[in-house]
C-alpha positions in Angstrom: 10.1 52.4 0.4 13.1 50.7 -0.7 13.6 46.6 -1.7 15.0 45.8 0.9 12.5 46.9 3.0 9.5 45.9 0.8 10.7 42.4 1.5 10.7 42.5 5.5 8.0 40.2 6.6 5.8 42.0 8.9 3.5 38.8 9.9 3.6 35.1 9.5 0.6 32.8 9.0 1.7 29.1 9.0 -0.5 26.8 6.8 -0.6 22.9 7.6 -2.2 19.8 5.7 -1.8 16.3 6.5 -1.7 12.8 5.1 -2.0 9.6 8.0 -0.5 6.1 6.8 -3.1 3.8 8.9 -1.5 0.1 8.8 -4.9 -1.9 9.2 -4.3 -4.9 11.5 -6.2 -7.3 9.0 -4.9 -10.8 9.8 -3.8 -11.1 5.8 -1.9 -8.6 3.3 -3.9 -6.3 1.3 -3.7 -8.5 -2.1 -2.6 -12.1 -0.5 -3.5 -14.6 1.8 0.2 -13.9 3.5 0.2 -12.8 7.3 0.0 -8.8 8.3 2.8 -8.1 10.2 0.3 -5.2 11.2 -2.2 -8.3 13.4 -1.0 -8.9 16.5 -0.2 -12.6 16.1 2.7 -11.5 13.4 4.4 -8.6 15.4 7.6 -10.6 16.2 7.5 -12.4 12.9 11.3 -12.4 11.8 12.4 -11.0 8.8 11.2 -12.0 5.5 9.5 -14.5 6.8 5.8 -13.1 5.7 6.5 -13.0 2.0 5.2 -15.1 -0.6 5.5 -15.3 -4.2 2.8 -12.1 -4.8 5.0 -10.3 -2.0 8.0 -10.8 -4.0 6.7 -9.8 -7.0 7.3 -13.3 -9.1 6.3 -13.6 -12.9 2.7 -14.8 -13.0 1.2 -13.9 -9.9 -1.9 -12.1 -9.4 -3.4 -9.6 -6.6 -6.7 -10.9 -4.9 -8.1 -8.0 -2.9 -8.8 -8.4 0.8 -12.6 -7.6 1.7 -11.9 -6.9 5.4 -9.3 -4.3 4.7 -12.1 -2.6 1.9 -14.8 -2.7 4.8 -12.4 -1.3 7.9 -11.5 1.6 5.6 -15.4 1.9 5.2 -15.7 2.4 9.2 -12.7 4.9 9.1 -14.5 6.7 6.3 -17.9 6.7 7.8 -16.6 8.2 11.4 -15.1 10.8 9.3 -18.4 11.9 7.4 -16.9 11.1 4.2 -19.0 9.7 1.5 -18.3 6.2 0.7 -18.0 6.3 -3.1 -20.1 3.5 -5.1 -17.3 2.9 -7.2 -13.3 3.4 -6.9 -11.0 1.4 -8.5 -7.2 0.4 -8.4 -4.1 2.3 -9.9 -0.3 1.8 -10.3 2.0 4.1 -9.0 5.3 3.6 -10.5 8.2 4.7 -8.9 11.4 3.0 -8.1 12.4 2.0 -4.6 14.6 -1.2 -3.4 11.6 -2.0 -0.9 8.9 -2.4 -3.4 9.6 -5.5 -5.4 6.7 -4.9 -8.1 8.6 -1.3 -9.0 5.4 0.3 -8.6 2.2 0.4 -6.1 -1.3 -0.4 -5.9 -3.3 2.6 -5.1 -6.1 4.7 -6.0 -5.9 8.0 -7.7 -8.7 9.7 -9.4 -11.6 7.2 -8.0 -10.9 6.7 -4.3 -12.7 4.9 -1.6 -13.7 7.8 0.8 -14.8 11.2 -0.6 -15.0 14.2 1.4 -15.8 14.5 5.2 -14.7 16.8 8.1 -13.4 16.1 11.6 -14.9 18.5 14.4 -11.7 19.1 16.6 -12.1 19.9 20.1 -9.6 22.6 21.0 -8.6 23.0 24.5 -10.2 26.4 24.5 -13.5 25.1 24.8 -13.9 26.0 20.8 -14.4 23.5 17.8 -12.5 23.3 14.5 -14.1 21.8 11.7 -11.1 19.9 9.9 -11.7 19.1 6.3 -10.9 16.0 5.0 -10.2 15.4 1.1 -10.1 11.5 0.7 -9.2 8.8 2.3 -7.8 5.9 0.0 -6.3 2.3 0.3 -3.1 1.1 -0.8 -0.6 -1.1 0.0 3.0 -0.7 2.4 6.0 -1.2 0.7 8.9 -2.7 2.9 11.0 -1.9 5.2 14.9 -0.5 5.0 17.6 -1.1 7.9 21.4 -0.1 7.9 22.4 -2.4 11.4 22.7 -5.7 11.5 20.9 -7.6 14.7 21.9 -6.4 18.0 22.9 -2.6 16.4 25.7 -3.7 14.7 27.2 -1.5 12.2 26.1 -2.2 8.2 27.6 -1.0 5.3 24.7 -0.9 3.1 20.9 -1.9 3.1 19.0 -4.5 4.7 15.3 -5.0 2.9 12.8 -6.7 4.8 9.7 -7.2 3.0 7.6 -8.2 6.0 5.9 -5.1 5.9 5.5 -5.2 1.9 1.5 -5.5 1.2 0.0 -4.3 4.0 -3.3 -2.9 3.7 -2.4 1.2 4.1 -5.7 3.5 4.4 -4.2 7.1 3.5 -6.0 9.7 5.1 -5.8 13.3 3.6 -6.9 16.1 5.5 -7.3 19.6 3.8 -5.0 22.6 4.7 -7.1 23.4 7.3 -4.2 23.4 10.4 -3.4 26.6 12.0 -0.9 25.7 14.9 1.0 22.4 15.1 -0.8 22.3 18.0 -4.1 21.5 16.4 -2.3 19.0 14.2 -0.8 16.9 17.1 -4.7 17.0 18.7 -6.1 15.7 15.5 -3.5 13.2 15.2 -4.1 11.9 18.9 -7.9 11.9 17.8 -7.6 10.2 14.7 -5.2 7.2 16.3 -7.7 7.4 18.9 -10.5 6.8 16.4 -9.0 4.3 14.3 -8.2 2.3 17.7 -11.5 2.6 19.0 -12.6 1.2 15.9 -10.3 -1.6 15.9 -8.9 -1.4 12.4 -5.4 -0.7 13.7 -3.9 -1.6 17.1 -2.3 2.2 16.6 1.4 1.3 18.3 3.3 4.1 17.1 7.2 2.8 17.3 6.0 -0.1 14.9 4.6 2.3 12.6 1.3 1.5 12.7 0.2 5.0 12.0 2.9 7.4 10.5 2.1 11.3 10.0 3.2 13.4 6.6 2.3 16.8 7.5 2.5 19.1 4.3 3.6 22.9 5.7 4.5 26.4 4.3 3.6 29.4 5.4 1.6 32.7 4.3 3.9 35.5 4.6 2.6 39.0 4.9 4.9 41.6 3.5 5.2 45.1 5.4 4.2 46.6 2.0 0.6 44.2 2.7 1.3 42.6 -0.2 0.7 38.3 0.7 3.3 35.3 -0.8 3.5 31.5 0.2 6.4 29.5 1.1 6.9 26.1 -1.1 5.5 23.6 0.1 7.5 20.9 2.3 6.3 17.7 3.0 7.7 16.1 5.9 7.5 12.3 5.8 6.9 9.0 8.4 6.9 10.9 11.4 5.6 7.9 13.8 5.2 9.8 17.4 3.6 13.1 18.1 6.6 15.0 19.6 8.5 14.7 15.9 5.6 15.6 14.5 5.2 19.0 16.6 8.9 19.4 16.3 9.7 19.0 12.6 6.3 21.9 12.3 8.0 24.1 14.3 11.2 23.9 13.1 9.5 24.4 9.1 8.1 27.5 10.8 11.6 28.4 11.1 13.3 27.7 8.1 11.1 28.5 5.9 10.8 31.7 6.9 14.5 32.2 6.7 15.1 30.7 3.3 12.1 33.0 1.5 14.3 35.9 2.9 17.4 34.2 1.5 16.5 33.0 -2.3 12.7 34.5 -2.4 11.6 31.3 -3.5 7.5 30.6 -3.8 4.9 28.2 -4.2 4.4 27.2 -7.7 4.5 24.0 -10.3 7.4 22.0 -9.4 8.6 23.4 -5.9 7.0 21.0 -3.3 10.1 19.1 -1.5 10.4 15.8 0.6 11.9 16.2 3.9 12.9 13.8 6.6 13.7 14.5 10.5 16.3 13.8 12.4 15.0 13.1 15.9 18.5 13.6 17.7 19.1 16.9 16.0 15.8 18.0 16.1 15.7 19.3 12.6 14.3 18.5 9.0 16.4 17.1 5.6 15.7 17.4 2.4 15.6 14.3 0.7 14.4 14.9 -2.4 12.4 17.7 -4.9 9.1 16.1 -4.4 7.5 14.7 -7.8 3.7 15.9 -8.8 0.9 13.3 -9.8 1.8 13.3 -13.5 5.5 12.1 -12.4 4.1 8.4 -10.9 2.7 7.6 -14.3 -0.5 6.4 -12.5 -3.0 4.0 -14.6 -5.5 1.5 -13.8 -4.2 -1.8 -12.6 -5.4 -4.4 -15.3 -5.4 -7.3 -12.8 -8.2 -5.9 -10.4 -11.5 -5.4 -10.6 -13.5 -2.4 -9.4 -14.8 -2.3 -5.8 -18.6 -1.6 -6.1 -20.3 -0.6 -2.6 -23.8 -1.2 -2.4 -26.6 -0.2 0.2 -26.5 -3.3 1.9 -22.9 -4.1 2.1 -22.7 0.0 3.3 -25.4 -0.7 6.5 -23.6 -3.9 7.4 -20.4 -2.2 7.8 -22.5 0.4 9.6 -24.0 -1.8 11.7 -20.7 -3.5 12.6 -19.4 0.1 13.9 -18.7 0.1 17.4 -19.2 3.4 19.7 -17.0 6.4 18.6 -14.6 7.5 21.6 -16.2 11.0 21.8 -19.8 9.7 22.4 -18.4 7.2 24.7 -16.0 9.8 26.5 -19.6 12.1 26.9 -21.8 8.5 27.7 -18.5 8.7 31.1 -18.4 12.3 31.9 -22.1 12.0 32.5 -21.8 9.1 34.6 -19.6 11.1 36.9 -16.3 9.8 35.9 -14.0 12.2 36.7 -10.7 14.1 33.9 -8.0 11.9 35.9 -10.1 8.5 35.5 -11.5 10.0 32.3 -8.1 10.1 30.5 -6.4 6.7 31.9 -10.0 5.1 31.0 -9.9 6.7 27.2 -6.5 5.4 26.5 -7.1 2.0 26.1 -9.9 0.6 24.1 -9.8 -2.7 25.9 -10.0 -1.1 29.4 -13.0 0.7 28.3 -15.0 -2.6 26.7 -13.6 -4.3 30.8 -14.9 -1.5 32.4 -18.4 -1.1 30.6 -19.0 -4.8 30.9 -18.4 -4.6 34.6 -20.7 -1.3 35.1 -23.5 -3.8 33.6 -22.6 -6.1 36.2 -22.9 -4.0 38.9 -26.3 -2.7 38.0 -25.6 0.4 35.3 -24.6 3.7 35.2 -25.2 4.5 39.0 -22.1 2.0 40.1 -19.5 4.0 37.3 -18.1 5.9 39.7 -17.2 2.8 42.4 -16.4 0.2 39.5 -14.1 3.1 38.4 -12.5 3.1 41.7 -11.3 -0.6 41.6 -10.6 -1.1 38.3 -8.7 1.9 37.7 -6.5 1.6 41.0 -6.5 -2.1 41.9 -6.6 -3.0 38.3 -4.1 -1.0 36.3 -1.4 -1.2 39.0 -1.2 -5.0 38.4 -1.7 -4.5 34.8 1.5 -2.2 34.1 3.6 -4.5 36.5 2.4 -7.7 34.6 2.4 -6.1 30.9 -1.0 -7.1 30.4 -4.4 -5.4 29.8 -7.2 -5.4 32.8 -9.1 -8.0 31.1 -6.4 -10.6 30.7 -5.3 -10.3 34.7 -8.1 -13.2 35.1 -10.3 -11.4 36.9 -14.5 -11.2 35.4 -16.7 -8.0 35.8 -18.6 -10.6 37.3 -16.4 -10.3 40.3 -16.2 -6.8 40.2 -19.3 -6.4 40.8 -19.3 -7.8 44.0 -16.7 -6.1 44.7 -18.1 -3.3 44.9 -21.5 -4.6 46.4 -19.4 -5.9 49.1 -16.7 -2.3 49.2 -20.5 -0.5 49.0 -21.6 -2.6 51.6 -19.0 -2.3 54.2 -18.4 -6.0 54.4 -14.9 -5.5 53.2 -12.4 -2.5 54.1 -10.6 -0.6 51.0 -7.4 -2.8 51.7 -9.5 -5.9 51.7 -10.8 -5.0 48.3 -7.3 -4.5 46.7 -6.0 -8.0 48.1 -9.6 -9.6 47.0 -8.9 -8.2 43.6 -5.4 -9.7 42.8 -6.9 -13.3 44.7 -9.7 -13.1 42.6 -7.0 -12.9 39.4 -6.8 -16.4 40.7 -9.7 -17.7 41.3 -13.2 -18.2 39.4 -15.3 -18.8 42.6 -17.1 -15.7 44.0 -15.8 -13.0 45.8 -17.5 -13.7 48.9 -16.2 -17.3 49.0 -12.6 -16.1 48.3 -13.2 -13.5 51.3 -14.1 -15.6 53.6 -11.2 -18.2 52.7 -9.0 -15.6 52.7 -10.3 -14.1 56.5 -11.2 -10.8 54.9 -14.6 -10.2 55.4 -14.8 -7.2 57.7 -14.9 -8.1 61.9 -18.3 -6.8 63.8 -16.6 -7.8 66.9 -16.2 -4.3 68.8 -14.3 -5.6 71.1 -12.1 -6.4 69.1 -11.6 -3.6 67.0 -11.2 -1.7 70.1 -8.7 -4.0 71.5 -6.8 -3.0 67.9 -7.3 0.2 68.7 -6.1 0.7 71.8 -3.1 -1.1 70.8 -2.2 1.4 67.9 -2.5 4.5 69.7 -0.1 2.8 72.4 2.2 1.8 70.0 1.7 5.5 68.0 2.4 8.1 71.6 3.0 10.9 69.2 0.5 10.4 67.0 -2.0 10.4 69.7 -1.0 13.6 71.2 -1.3 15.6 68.0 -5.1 14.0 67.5 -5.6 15.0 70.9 -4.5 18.6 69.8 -6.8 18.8 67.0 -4.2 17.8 64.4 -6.5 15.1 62.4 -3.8 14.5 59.7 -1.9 12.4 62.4 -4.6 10.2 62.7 -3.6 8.1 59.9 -0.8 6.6 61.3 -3.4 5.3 64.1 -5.4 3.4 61.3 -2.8 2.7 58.9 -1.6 0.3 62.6 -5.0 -0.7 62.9 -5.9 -2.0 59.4 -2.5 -3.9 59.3 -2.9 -5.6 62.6 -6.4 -6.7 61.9 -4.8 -8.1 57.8 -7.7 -6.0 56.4 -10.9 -7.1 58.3 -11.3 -4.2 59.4 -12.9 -1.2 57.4 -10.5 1.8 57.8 -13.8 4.7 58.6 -15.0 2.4 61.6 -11.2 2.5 63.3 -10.8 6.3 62.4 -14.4 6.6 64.1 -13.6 4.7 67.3 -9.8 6.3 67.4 -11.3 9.6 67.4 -14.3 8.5 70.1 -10.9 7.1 72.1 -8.6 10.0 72.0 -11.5 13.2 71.7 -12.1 13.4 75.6 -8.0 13.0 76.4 -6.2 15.4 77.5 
């Protein structure tokens, strides 16, 4: 066998670990009193305008550590079976960068918050990937670079904003347990999805709330059987799921290639920084990426320890609230269906709307109709009003009689769409804005026949093709019906007396 074809690679094995920057959406910074530009109330803040003199990085100031950020990590930690360590304490990482003012970060190195844990990973296979998880850690953001000027204008040079500087970052580091970038995008909708349910981050990835650093190379299997590793690259702040799948698959790639170029392997001082380019859809090296002993990390004199004991641990237990795979389980077995299943899952404060209003209605049994009107009636005016379900005005009060009302065939399908947006409106009852409104469904069958009759009159064709056993035409009929009677008319009892009309015809 000669070199040349010693070095032929006969089969590829690609090898994936991966770091998640979690911005927590406390209200203050990590080590002030200063606004998070990670809380909702801050989100347009302009720049530089959440800085203060600890920010800045002034002579004399001191770090005071936020307890909420400490306890949210906790939650994050907990959901992740990690062991909530006793004892971790607070390190400087020094390292140069125009963003961080201090010329170094807080962190924690050797004694971190969260030890250990796993993450079972449903795969769409059916199967179940246990995903290791090494640590999860707090620190703090730096800043933020920009090279345009307001409205996109060209700069030459670099804008700091330090509005971002100091917010509490929970560092999440999974073990190299990824197979497929596949898998990795899954767990990373998973995790955002946890860490939303949880409320510790509002999760809104073009803001960078969450930003993925997935660490690849690849196990190359010779076609002599001998096995060698790529160096590692770690690709940094990709903050949406398609760059994170693509910068994967393009390391898969190059990686390959450049082992066949220069032969290079893993080993002591060959990990690299990339970035990606989302236009050209490929990575950049940046820089050779430093190793631990390179940040000079030591303990920060001007903190204190964070000591976690049993009762502080089962307060912050206590405080959880329902993870989104037992809540996605508690839904499936109410008879929710996958469509409603996944609109309902991606939004943490549709779910809490929709729960409340399944209590209304009586419990599990009325999931399936409060499903029907929230999710329809509900999140059409939501996206075309930019706000969630439960800030349209309307209570799960109301939808609960709703759908005793829908249920009860006191108010036809199109009734209960236009009762929903007047009840947006309204606090009184649903019954009393019905009856205002003239939508309370007609008994009179004389004068849903006189509707009827005058829909198939004014619908010839229609008629004929009912008459001929084509039943799809028939909803033209109603769809005349249900409009000339402005919805007080159920839409089954006109297709029931069109069909008794037009079943002896010719």
């Amino acid at each position: 066998m000669t070199a040349s074809t010693r070095l032929q690679i006969a089969q590829t094995r690609l090898i994936v670990g991966l770091e998640i920057h979690i911005e927590l959406a406390t209200r203050s910074k990590m080590f002030t009193r200063t606004p998070n530009q990670a809380h909702p109330d801050y989100f347009e803040a302009a720049p530089n305008t959440l800085v203060d003199p600890v920010v800045a990085a002034l002579p004399g100031t001191l770090p005071v550590i936020n307890r909420r950020a400490i306890e949210m990590s906790m939650m994050v930690g907990l959901a992740l079976n990690s062991e909530v360590a006793a004892r971790s304490k607070w390190d400087r990482k020094n390292y140069f960068y125009p963003d961080l003012p201090k010329g170094y970060q807080i962190s924690q190195y050797d004694q971190p918050l969260c030890v250990g844990g796993w993450f079972d990973l449903a795969l769409p296979s059916g199967a179940t990937k246990r995903i290791g998880i090494v640590r999860a850690h707090l620190e703090e953001d730096t800043g933020k670079l920009g090279h345009e000027l307001p409205g996109g204008l060209p700069f030459d040079g670099s804008l700091v904003d330090l509005n971002r500087a100091g917010t509490p970052l929970l560092e999440v580091v999974t073990e190299p347990d990824f197979a497929t970038a596949e898998e990795v995008v899954l767990f990373a909708q998973e995790l955002r999805n946890l860490c939303r349910f949880l409320g510790v981050t509002e999760g809104i990835m073009q803001k960078g709330h969450m930003r993925f650093e997935p660490n690849v190379n690849l196990a190359l299997t010779l076609v002599d059987g001998t096995e060698v590793r790529t160096p590692i690259s770690e690709i940094k702040n990709l903050n949406s799921f398609r760059s994170v799948r693509g910068a994967i698959d393009y390391e898969v790639e190059r990686q390959a290639k450049e082992w066949i170029a220069t032969g290079r392997e893993q080993g002591r001082g060959m990990k690299s920084t990339r970035g990606w380019d989302d236009e050209k859809m490929v990575t950049v090296l940046q820089r050779e990426k430093e190793d631990a002993h390179d940040y000079r990390y030591f303990p920060d004199p001007d903190l204190v320890p964070v000591e976690v004991d049993a009762a502080w641990l089962a307060a912050v237990r206590s405080e959880m609230r329902e993870l989104p795979w037992t809540r996605r389980d508690r839904y499936i077995a109410a008879g929710i269906g996958e469509k409603d299943l996944r609109q309902l899952m991606d939004l943490p404060s549709l779910c809490d709307f929709f729960d409340a209003a399944v209590d209304a209605a009586g419990g599990t049994s009325a999931s399936a109709a409060v499903a029907k009107i929230v999710l329809n009636a509900g999140a059409r005016r939501a996206n075309e009003s930019g706000k969630s379900v439960a800030q349209l005005g309307i209570t799960p009060g109301q939808i609960a009689e709703l759908v005793a009302m829908r249920e009860s065939g006191s108010i036809s399908a199109q009734g209960a769409d236009q009762l929903f947006g007047l009840a947006c409106e309204s606090s009184d009852s649903v019954s009393e804005i019905a009856t205002r409104a003239g939508l309370l469904v007609s008994n009179d069958q004389g004068q849903l026949e006189a509707w009827v009759d005058a829909a198939i009159a004014a619908n010839a064709q229609a008629a004929e093709d009912v008459r001929a056993g084509k039943l799809a035409a028939i909803g033209r009929i109603v769809g005349s019906v249900v409009k000339a009677a402005g919805g007080s008319v159920d839409g089954k009892a006109a297709q029931a007396m069109i069909i008794k009309r037009l079943g002896g015809g010719p």
